[in-house]
RODO-2510 file (C-alpha; in nm, 4 decimals, decimal comma):
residues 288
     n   res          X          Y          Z
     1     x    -0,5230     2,1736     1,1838
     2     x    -0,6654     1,8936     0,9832
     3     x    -0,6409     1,9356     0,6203
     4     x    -0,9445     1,8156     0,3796
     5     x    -0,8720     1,6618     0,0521
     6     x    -1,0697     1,6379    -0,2350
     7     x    -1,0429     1,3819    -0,5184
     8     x    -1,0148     1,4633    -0,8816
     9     x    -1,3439     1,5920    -1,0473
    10     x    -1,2805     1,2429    -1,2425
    11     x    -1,3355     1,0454    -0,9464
    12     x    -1,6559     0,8036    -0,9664
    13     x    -1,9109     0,9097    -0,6974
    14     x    -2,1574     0,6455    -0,8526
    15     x    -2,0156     0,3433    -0,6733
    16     x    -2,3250     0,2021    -0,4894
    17     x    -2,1216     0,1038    -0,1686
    18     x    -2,2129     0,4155     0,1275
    19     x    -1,8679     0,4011     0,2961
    20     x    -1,6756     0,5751    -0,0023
    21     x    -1,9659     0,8118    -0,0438
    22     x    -1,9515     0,8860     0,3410
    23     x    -1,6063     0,9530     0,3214
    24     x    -1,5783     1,1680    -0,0007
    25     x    -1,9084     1,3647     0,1729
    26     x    -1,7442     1,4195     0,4912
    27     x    -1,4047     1,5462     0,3178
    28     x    -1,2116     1,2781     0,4978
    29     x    -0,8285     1,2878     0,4487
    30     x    -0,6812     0,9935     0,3075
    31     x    -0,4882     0,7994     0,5401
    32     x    -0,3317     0,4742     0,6140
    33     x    -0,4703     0,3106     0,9422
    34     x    -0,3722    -0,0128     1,1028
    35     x    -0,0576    -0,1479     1,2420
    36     x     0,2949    -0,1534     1,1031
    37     x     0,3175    -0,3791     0,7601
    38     x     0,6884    -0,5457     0,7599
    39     x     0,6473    -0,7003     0,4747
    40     x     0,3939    -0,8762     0,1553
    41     x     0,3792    -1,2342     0,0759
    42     x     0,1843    -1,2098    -0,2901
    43     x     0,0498    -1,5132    -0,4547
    44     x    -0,0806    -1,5563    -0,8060
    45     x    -0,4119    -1,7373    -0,7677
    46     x    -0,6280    -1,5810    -1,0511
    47     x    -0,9387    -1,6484    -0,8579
    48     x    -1,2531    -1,6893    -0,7336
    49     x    -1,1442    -1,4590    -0,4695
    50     x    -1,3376    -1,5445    -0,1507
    51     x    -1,4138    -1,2834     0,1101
    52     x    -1,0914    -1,3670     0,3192
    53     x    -0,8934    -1,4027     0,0114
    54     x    -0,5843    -1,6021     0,1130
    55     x    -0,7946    -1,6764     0,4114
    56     x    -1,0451    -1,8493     0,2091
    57     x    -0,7993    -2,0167    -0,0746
    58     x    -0,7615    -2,3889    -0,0145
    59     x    -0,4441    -2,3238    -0,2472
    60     x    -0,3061    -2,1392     0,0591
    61     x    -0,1664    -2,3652     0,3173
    62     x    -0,2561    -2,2912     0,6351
    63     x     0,1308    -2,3290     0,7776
    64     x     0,1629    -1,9896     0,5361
    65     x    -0,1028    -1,8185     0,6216
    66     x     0,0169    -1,8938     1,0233
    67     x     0,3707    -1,8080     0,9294
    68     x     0,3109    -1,4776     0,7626
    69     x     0,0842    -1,3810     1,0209
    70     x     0,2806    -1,4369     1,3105
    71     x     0,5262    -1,2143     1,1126
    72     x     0,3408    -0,9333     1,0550
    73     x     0,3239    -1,0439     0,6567
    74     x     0,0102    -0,9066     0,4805
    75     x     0,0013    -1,1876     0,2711
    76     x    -0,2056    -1,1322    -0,0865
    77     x    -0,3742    -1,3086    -0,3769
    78     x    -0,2949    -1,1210    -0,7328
    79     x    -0,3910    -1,1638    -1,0464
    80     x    -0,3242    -0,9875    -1,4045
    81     x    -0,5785    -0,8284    -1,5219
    82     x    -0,7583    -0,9367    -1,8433
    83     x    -0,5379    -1,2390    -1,8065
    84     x    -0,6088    -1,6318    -1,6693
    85     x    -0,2798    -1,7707    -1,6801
    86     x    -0,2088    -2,1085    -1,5098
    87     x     0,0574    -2,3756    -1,4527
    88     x     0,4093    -2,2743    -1,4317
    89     x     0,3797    -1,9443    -1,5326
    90     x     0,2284    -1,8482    -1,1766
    91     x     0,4502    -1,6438    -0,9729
    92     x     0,4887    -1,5057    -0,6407
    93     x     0,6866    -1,2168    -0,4783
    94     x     0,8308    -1,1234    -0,1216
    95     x     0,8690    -0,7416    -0,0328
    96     x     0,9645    -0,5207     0,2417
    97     x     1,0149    -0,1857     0,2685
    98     x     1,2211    -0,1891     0,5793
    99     x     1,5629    -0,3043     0,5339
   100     x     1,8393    -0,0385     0,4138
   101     x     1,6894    -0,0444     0,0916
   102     x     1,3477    -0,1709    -0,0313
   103     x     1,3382    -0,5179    -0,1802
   104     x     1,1352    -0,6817    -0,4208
   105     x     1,1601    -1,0975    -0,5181
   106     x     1,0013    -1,3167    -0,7464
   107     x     0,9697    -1,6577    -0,7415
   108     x     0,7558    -1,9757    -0,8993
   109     x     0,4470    -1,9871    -0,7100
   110     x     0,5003    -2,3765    -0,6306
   111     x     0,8420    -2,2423    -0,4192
   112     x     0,6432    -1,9431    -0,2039
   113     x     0,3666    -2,1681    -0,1129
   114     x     0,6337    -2,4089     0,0183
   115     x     0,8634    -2,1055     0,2215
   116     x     1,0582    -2,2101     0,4967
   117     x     1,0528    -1,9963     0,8278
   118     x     1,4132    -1,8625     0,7463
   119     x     1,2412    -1,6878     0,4191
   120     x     0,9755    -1,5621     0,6220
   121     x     1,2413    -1,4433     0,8873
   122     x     1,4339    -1,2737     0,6869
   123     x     1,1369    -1,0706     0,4953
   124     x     1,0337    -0,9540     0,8023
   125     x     1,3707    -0,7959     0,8671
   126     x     1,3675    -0,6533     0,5359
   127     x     1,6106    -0,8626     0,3905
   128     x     1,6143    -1,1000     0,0647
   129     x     1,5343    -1,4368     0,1453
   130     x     1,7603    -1,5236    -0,1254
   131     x     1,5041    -1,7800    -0,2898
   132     x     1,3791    -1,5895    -0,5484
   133     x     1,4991    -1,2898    -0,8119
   134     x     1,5797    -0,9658    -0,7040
   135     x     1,3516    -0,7200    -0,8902
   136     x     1,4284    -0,3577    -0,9774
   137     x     1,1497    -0,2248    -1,0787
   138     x     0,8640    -0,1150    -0,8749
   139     x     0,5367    -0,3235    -0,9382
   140     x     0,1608    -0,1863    -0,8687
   141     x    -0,1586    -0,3826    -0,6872
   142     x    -0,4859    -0,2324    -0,7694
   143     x    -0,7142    -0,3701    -0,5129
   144     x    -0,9948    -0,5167    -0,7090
   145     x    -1,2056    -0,7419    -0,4662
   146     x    -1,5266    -0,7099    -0,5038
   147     x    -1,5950    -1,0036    -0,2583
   148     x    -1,4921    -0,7719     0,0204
   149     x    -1,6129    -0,4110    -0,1043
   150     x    -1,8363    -0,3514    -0,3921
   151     x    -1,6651    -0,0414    -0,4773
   152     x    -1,2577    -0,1918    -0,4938
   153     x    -1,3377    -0,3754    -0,8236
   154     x    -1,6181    -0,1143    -0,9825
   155     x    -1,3383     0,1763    -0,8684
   156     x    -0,9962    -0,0725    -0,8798
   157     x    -1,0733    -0,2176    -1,2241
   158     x    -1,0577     0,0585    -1,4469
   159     x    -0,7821     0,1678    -1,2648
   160     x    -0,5965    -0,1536    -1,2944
   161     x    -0,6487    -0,1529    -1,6719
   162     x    -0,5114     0,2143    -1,6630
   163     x    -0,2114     0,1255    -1,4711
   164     x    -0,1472    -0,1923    -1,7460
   165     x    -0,1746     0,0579    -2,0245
   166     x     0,1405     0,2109    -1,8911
   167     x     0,3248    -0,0633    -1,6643
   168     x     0,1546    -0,3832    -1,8346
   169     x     0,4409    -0,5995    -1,6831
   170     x     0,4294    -0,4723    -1,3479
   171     x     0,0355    -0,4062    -1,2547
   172     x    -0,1427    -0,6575    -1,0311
   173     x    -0,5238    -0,6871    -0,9402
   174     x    -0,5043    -0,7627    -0,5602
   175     x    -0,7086    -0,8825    -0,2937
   176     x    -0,7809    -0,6485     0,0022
   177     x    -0,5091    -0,3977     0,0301
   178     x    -0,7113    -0,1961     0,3570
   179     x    -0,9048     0,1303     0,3176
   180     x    -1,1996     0,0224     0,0969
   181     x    -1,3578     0,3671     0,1713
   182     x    -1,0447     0,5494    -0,0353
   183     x    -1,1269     0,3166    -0,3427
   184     x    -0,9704     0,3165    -0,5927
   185     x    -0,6931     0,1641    -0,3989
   186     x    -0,3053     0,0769    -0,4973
   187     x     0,0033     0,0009    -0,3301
   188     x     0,3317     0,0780    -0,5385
   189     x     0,6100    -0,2377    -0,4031
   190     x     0,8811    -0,2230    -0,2727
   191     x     0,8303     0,0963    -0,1302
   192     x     0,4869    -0,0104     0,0132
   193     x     0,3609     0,3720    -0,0354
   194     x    -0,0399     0,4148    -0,0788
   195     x    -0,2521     0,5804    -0,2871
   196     x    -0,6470     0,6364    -0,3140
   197     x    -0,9131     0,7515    -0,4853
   198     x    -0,7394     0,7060    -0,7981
   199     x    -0,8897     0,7341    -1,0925
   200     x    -0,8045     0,5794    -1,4303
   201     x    -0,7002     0,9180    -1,5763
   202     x    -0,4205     0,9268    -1,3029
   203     x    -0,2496     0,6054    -1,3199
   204     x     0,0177     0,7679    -1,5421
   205     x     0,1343     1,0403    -1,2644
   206     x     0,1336     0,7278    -0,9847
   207     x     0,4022     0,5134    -1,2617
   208     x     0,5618     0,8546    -1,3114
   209     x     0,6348     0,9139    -0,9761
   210     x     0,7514     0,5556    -0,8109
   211     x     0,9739     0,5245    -1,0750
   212     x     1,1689     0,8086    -1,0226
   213     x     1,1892     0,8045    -0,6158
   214     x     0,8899     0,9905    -0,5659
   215     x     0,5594     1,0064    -0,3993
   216     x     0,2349     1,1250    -0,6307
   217     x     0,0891     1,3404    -0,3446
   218     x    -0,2266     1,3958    -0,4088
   219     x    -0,3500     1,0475    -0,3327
   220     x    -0,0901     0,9583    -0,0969
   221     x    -0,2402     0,7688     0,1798
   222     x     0,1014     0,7158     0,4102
   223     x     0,3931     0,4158     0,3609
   224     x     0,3219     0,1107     0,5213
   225     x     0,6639     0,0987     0,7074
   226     x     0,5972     0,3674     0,9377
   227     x     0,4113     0,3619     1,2842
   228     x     0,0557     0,4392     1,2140
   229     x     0,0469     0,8459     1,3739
   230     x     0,3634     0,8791     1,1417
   231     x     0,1642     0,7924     0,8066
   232     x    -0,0879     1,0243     0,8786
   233     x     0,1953     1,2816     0,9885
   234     x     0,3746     1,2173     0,6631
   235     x     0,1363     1,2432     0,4229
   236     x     0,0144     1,5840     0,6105
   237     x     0,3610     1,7202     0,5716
   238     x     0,4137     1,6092     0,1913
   239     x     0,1181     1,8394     0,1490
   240     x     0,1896     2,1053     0,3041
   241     x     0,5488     2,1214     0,1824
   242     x     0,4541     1,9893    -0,1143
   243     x     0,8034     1,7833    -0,1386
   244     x     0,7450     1,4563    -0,3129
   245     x     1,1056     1,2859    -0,3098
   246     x     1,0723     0,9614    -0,1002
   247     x     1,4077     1,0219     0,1019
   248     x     1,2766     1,4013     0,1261
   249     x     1,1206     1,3264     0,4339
   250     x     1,2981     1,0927     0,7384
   251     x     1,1330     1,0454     1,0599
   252     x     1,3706     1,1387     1,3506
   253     x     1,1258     0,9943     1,6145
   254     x     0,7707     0,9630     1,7485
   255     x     0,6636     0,9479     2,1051
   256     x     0,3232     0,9543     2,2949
   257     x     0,1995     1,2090     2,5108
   258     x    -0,0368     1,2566     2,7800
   259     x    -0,3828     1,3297     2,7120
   260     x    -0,4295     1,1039     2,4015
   261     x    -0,1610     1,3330     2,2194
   262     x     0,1329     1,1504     1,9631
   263     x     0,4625     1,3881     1,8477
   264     x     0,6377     1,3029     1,5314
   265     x     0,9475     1,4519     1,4219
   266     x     1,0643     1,4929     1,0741
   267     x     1,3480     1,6202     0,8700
   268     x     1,3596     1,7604     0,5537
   269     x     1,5091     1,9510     0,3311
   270     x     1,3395     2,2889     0,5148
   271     x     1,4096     2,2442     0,8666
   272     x     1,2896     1,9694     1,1008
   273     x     0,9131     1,9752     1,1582
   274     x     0,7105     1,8521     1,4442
   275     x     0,3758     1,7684     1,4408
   276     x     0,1235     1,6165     1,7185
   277     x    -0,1736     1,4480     1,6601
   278     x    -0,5015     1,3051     1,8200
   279     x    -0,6354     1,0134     1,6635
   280     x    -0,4064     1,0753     1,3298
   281     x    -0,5427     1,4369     1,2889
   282     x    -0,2784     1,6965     1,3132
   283     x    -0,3627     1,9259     1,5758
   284     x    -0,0274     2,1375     1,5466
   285     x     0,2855     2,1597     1,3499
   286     x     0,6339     2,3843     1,4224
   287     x     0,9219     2,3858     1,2898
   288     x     1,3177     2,3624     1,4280
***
């Protein structure tokens, strides 16, 4: 029962890096692999960006990089883009998207890089850490590192510069944001909803749509709060419903069953739908 999605005609198929060709070729559906993210630790470090990123940054202390780790913290270099700004004009920000409601804080670089546990702690929980500002408006990382995938800054960039043309105060180039074969890449904070293959020309709809409580569907790649099999059932289900409202769709519960089968159940505004799948392909859906 898969579904295959196309990009936009405007999406670049000239990148020279095979694994977005292979996946555009092969009609692969966007999705959102890996583990649960609880939270982002995002640092401004204009660059060079190594391979690792914040794995690579001498800038990064390594009692951070433990800290967020051991948290489940996907913690991230950003940059503006066009910009080089330095001093004490570098920022940072802490988000989570799984408290009650999504938060979103900024802070002076020089006061994230020193984060005690408790901040850390209470991030993960998906509350504020009550360190930095609360922030109300949703903020966008193109992932733009070439170091790790050719085609995230030939793809990311002009998206990034797209995105700053409408949200100039809120769009970040980021280091490796997962799913370099989806390029262009962004994650919309505090929500922690993905998109992909973006293309410049649709940076507008993806603004349009986080800040008004909704999801741009056609490149939705899943929400980084839910259990893996749930992303990939969620972003199958905002497509075949076609309902975009974030709180449109609430997982009830997921379970796993035998023979390499997972069930998630969702409400929504139609009835409750449930939906199995086999190594995140839906394989059937019904409804309650």
């Amino acid at each position: 029962m898969s579904t295959q999605v196309r990009p936009a005609a405007s999406w670049d198929r000239g990148c020279p890096t095979a694994c977005t060709r292979l996946s555009l070729d092969r009609g692969e559906q966007l999705s959102l692999p890996g583990p649960p993210v609880t939270g982002w630790v995002l640092l401004q470090l204009p660059g060079p960006w190594g391979p690792q990123a914040a794995g690579d940054s001498p800038a990064v202390p390594e009692a951070l990089r433990a800290a967020a780790r051991d948290r489940g913290l996907r913690l991230g270099l950003i940059r503006r883009h066009g910009q080089r700004p330095s001093g004490p004009r570098l920022r940072a920000f802490l988000a989570s998207p799984n408290g009650p409601e999504p938060i979103l804080e900024q802070l002076p670089l020089d006061d994230a890089l020193r984060l005690p546990p408790r901040a850390l702690d209470a991030v993960a929980a998906g509350a504020p850490s009550g360190l930095g500002t609360i922030i109300d408006r949703p903020i966008f990382l193109a992932c733009t590192h070439g170091r790790r995938d050719a085609c995230c800054a030939r793809l990311g960039r002009p998206v990034a510069q797209a995105l700053a043309a409408v949200a100039a105060d809120r769009t970040w180039e980021s280091t490796h944001i997962g799913g370099c074969r989806f390029a262009a890449n962004v994650v919309s904070l505090p929500s922690g909803v993905y998109y992909g293959r973006l293309s410049p020309q649709d940076a507008a709809a993806v603004v349009a749509a986080s800040d008004t409580g909704r999801i741009a569907v056609p490149w939705y790649r899943g929400t980084a709060g839910l259990p893996a099999a749930a992303r990939s059932a969620d972003a199958f289900l905002r497509r075949f419903t076609g309902l975009s409202g974030r709180d449109e769709i609430h997982m009830v519960g997921s379970r796993g069953l035998p023979g390499g089968l997972e069930e998630v159940e969702f409400a929504t505004p139609r009835g409750r739908f449930v939906l199995r799948l086999r190594q995140h392909d839906v394989v059937s859906m019904t409804v309650r």
